[in-house]
N, C-alpha and C positions, 0 to 999 in steps of 0.2 A: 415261726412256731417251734417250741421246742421238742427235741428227737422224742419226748415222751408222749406228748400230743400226735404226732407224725404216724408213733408205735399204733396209737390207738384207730387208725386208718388205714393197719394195711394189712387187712386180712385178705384172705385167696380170691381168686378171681371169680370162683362159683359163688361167693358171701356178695362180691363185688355186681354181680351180675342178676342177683336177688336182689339187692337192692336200688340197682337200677329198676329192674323188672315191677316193682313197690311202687317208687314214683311212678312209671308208666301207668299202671293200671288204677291208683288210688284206690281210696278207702270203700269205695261205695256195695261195694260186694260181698255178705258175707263169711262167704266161705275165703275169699280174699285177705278179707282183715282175720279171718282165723290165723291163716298161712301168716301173714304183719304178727301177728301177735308171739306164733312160735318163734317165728325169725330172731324177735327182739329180744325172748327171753332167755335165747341162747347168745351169749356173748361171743365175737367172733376169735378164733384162736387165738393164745398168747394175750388179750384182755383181759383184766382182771376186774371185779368190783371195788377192788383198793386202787387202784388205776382211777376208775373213773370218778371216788369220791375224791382221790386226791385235785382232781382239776378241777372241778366244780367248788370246790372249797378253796384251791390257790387262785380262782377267779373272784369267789364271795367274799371270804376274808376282807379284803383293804376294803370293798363297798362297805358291808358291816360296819365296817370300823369309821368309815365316811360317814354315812348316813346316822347312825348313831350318834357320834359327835354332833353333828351335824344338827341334829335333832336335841341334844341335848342345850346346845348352844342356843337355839330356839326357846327351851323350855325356862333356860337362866336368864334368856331376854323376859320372858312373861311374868317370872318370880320378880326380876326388877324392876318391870313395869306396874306389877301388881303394889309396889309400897307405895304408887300415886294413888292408888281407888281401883274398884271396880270399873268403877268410868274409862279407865285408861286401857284396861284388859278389855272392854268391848270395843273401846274406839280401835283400838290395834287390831281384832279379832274381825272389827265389819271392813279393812282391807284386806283381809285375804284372798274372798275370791273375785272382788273388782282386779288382786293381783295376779290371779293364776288367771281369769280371766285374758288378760293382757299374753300373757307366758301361752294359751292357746297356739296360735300362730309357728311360732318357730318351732317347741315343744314337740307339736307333731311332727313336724319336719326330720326332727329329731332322729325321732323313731326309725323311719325311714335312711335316714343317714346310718345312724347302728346296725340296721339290719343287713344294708349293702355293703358298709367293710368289713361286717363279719362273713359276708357269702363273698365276696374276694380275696379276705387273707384265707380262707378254705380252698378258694380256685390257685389261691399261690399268686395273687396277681397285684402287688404294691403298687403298681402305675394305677393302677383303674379303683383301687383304697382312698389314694394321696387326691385322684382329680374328684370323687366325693368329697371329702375333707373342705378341698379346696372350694367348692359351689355349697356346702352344707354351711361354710363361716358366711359367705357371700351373700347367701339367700337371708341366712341368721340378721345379718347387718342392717339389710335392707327393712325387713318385718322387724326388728325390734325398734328402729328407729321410729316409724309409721305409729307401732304402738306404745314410743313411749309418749312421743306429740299428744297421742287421743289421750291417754291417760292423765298425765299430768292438767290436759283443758279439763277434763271431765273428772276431773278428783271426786270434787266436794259432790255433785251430783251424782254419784256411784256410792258415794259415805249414806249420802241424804236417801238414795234407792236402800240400799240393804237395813234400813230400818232404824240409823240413828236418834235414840228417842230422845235427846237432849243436847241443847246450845253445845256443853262444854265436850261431848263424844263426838258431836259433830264437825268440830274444831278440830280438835284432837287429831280424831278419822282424818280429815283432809290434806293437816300438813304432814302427819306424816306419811301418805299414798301419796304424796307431789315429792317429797321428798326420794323416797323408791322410785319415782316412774323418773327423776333424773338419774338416778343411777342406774337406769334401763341397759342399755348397750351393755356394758361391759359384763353383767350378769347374763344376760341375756346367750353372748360369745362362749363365755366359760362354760355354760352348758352344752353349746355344741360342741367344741373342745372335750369333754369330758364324755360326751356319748359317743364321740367317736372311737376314742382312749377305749373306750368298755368293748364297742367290737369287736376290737382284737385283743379281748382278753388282756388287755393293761389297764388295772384296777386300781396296783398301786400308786400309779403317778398321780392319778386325778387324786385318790387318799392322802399323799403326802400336800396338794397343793391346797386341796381345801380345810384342811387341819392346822396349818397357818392363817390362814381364812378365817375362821373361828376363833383362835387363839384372838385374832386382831379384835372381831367384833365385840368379844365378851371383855377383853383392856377396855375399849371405848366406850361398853356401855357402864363397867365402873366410872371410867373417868365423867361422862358425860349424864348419865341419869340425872345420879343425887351431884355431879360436881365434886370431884376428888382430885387431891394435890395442883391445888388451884383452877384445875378446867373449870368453864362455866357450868351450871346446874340449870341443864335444858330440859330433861323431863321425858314428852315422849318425842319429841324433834332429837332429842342426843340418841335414844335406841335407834331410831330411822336410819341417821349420820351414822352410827356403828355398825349398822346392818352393811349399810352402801360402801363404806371403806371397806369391811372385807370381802365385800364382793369384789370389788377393784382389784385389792392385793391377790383374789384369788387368778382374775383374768389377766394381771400379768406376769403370774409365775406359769398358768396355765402357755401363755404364748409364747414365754421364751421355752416351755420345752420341745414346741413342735415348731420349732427355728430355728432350732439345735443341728437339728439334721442327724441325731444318732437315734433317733426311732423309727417305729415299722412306718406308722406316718409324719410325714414332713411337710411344710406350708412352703415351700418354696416363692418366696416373693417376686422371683424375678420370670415365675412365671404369668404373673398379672392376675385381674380378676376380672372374667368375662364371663357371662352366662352363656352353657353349653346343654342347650334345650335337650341333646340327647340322656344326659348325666340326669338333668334335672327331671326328668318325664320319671324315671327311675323312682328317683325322691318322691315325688308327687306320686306314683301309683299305690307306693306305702302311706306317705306323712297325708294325703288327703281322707283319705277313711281313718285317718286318725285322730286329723282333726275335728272333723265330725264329731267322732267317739267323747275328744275332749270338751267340745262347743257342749256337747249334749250333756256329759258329766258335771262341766259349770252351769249352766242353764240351772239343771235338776240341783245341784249344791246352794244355787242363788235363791232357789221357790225355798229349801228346807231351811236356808238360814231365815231369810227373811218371816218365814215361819215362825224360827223359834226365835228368833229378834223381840216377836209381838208379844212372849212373855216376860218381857223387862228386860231392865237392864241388870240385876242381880241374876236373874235366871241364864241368861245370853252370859254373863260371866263364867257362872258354873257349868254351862254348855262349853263355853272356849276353852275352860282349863281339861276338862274331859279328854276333848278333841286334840289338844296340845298331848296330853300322854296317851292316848291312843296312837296318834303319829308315832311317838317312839316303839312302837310294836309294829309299825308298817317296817320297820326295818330291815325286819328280820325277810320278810318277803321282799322287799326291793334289792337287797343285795345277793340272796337266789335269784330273781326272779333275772338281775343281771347275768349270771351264770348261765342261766338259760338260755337268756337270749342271744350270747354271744355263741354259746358251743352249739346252739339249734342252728343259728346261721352257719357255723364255720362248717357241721360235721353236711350240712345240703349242700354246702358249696362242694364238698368233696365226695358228694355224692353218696351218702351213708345214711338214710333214713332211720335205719337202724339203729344208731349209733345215738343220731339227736335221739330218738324214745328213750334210748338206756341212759343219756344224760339226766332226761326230764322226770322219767320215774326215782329216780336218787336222788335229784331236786329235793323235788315234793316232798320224798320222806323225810331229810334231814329239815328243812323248815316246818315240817310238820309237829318234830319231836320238839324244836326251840319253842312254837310258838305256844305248844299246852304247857311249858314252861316257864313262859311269859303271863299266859292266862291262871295260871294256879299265883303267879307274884299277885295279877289286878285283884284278882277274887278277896283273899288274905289279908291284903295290905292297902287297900285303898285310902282309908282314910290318911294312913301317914301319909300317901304322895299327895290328895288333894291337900293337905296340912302344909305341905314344901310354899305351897302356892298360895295362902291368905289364911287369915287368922279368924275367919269368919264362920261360925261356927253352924249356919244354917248351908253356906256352899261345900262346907266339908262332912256333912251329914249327905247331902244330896248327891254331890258328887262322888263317894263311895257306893253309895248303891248305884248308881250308874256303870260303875268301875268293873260292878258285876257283870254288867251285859255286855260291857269291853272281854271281859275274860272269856264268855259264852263264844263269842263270834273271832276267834281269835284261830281256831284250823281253818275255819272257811275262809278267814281273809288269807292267812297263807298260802294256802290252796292256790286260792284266785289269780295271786299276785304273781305263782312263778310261772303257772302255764299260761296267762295272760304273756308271760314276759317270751314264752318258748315260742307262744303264736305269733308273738311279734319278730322274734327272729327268723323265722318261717316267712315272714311279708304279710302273714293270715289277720292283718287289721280290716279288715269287713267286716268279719263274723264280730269281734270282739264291740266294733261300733253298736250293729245291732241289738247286743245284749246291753251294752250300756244304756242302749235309749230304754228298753223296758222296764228295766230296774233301775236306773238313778234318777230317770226323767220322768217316768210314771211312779214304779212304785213305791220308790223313799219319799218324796214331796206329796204324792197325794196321801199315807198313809198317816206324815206328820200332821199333815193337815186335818185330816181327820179324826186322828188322836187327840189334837191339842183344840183343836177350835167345833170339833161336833162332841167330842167325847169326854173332855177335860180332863183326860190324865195330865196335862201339863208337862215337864221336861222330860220326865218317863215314855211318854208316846213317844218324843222325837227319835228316842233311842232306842225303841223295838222296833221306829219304822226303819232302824240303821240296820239292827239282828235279820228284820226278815230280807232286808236288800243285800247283802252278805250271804244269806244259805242260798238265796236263790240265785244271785249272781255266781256261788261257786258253783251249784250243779250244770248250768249251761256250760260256764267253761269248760268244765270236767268233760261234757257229752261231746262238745264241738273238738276238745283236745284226741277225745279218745275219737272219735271219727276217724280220725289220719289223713283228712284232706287237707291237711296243713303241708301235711309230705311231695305234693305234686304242686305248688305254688311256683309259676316263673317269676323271678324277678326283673 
């Protein structure tokens, strides 16, 4: 950790003794959480608030810049998929969550792995980091192979479930999710890989690897789309193929760096790979309520696509390119929301409850101000971005108004995303499950449903049943963060 980080943990022993005193007693009292509340709002000696924006922001920054890219990379695949037809931006759009579907398993895991090497590089403790690390790749291995087997046998009936309404989508759909689900494994690793990195607050390694990553995908799917400088002209099999080589190329720059041996974590090979049920129980206390959270988040994504699947194939077009630039505004939350999770972890491990709150309220603020300035871009400017994406002049009519209820719900998704991401470095994935099931399982799927198929608003419903599942998912967060029973969580 560096002496600046270190700075921000070592206030007097009276600061030190209140916030043990915090965890002890928890949230539940309110004269309690009065006393939590003055505690936090006074920073402990020698802390500054230029202090703590700087580390939250030298954690966010590379994610930002990751995710972003990253995302836009995503968005130049869709634009060059979109010069095959509509057909092909839905055939691409109905694997998505048969993919994330698959991604469930380790994913959660994930979380759990994050959360634990951020609460041991706070304890100081690199041996007990390195042997999560070590059982987080292990576990990864094991689940993504299991799921890429299911996936690839069950391609075409996971295209054929989410509502492919035609031979040629359906084709489409298939080979290119068999194509992804063999390039399972090594995508699969680099996540874990990468969540780990985030832990401890190293954001830019995993930014530097998967920015060549991307560089790779977006060469191959010129070469490969339309066929340039002699490559074949494969269509949506060459985006797939460009997709999975930079996955690869990311998962082996990803492993030579933690092979290296000159960072906080190190894969040491020659300590072997054996399942160490104490390590893993750990894992599983976190990644299992997470998985949940996530089964339950796909499930409820799978009723709303399939929902709005039922309004054509033109309609499900204009719904995916939506979806596609709304993802680039998740950005801005995911790479706080990592911030979060890494200094919520580290400042409990060091026993500073305090401290995580004063990280997470300067969070929230500064993704707060990004994202009304993200939502003032959709509002303004939609139709040019839906216009980046087809030439079509009834999906870029459509998809601008839509663009508006993107910019409407755009504090509350950032909201959501960093102190979802604070709870998660805390271990507090229960609470988070729960409010997933209400709102993405109940109230996004059945509101679509009821918009589009009782009430016939048509692609409009789908997308105010997105604004109402957004305000109401950020106020639980908001109640459950400000609880502070997040503060007394063992890991």
């Amino acid at each position: 950790m560096k002496t600046k980080i270190k700075n921000l943990f070592s206030g007097g022993d009276s600061e030190r003794k209140m916030a043990l005193d915090m965890v002890e007693s928890g949230s539940d009292d309110p004269e309690s959480y009065g006393k939590e509340k003055r505690v936090d709002n006074k920073l402990p000696s020698g802390v500054t608030s230029t202090m703590l924006y700087s580390d939250i922001i030298g954690i966010a920054w590379p994610s930002f810049v990751e995710f972003t890219l990253t995302q836009l990379t995503s968005m130049v695949d869709m634009m060059m998929v979109g010069g095959l037809g509509p057909w092909a931006i839905t055939a691409v759009g109905l694997t998505t969550q048969p993919k994330f579907l698959m991604m469930t398993m380790f994913m959660a895991m994930n979380v759990g792995a994050t959360a634990l090497v951020a609460r041991y590089k706070g304890e100081d403790s690199p041996e007990k980091a390195n042997i999560i690390l070590n059982q987080a790749i292990l576990l990864t291995f094991i689940l993504s192979i299991l799921g890429s087997i299911a996936g690839y046998i069950y391609s075409r009936a996971m295209v054929r479930f989410m509502g492919a309404a035609d031979l040629q989508t359906l084709e489409g759909g298939t080979v290119y999710l068999k194509i992804q689900m063999a390039g399972f494994v090594p995508m699969a690793l680099t996540t874990t890989i990468t969540a780990t990195l985030r832990g401890v607050g190293n954001s830019k390694t995993a930014m530097r690897y998967n920015l060549v990553a991307n560089l790779v995908n977006v060469i191959f799917n010129y070469l490969l789309i339309h066929g340039h400088f002699g490559f074949p002209k494969l269509g949506i099999v060459g985006a797939s193929l460009a997709t999975v080589l930079g996955q690869l190329v990311a998962f082996i720059l990803g492993l030579i760096v933690i092979l290296k041996g000159d960072q906080y974590l190190q894969l040491r090979i020659k300590d072997g790979f054996k399942l160490r049920w104490n390590y893993l129980k750990s894992i599983f206390n976190i990644g299992i309520p997470s998985m949940f959270e996530q089964l339950i988040m796909r499930a409820g994504m799978i009723i709303f696509s399939k929902t709005v699947a039922s309004l054509g194939t033109l309609a499900f077009a204009t719904h995916q390119i939506c979806m596609n630039i709304r993802s680039l505004s998740f950005m801005t939350g995911q790479a706080f929301a990592v911030s979060a999770t890494s200094l919520t972890g580290q400042s409990l491990g060091k026993r500073r409850p305090d401290m995580a709150q004063a990280y997470g309220r300067r969070t929230r603020r500064i993704g707060m101000i990004i994202s009304v300035s993200l939502g003032t871009v959709f509002f303004f400017y939609g139709k040019k971005i839906v216009g980046l994406y087809t030439d079509d002049l009834n999906v870029i009519e459509q998809g601008a108004k839509i663009l508006k209820l993107v910019a409407l719900i755009q504090p509350f998704q950032s909201s959501q995303f960093i102190l979802t991401g604070a709870l998660r470095g805390a271990g507090d994935t229960r609470a988070t499950a729960v409010i997933m099931f209400f709102t993405v399982l109940l109230i996004r799927p059945g509101l679509a449903i009821l918009t589009i198929r009782f009430l016939n608003w048509g692609i409009e419903g789908a997308w105010i049943a997105i604004v109402v599942d957004q305000i109401v998912r950020s106020v639980f967060i908001v109640l459950r963060y400000r609880s502070g029973k997040w503060k007394s969580i063992k890991v």
